[in-house]
C-alpha positions in Angstrom: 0.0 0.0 0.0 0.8 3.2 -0.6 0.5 6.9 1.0 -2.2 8.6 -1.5 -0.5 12.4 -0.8 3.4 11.8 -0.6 3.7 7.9 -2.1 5.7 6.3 0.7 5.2 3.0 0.7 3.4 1.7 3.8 2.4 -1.5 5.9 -0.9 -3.2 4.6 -2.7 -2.6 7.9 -1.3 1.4 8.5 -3.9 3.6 9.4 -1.6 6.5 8.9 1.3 7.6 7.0 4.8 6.9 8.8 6.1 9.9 7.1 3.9 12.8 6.1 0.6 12.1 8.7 -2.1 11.5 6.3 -4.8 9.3 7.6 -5.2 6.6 5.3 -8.7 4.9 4.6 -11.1 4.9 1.3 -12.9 7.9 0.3 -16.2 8.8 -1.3 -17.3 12.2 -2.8 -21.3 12.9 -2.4 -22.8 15.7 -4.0 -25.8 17.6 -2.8 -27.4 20.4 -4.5 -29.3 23.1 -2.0 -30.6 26.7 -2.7 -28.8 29.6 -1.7 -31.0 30.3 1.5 -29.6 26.6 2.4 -26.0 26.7 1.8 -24.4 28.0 5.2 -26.9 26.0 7.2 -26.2 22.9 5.0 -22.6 23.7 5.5 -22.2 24.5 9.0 -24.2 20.7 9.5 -21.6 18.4 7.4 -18.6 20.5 9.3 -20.4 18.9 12.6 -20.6 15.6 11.1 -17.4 13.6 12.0 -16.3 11.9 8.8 -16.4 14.8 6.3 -12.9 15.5 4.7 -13.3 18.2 2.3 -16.3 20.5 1.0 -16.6 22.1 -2.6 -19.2 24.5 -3.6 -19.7 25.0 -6.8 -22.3 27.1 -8.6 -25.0 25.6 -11.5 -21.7 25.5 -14.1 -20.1 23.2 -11.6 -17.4 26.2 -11.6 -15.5 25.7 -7.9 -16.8 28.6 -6.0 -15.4 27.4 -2.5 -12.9 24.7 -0.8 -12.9 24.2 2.5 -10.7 21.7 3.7 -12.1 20.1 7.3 -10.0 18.8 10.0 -10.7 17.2 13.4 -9.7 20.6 15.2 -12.0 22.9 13.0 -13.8 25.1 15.4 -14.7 28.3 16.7 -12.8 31.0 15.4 -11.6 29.5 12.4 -14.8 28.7 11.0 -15.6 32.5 10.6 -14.0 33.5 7.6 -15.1 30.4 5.5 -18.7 31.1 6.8 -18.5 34.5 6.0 -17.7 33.6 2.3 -20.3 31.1 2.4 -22.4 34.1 3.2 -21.0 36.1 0.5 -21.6 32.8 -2.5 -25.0 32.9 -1.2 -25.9 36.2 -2.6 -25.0 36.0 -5.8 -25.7 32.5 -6.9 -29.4 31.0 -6.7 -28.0 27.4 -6.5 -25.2 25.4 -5.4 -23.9 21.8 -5.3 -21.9 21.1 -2.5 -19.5 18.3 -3.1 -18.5 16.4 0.1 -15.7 14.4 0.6 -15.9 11.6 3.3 -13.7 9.3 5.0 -15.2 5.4 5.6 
């Protein structure tokens, strides 16, 4: 097996990697479309769900509007300024898709 982000290769039962961190484990990518009166609400509930990796917003052109990468220590104060641009995306678009990334 090997390390998805820096190639080392790795144990066949590693949960992480020896030499950059990255928690190994499959991945799977949902999307969910939501209007723009949705989106921060929408948002701020996958960032409270444990096993959510990444967010992408995109707009109806599937255009990246937004990427928010989430870790375990996430909180507070350094939610703000993605929320605030979240804020921003949702006046001027009408509809989103929000692609989530998740861990198994």
């Amino acid at each position: 097996m090997h390390c998805d982000k820096c190639g080392t290769e790795l144990p066949a039962d590693a949960s992480y990697c020896l030499k950059c961190g990255n928690r190994l484990g499959r991945t799977f990518t949902e999307d969910i479309s939501v209007s723009s009166d949705e989106l921060v609400k929408k948002v701020k509930d996958l960032l409270h769900e444990g096993n959510v990796t990444k967010i992408i917003v995109k707009d109806e052109q599937r255009k990246v509007l937004l990427e928010v990468p989430v870790t375990a220590g996430l909180i507070g104060i350094v939610l703000a300024p993605w929320l605030a641009a979240l804020g921003a995306i949702a006046a001027l678009v009408s509809r989103c898709t929000i692609s989530v990334e998740r861990r198994e």
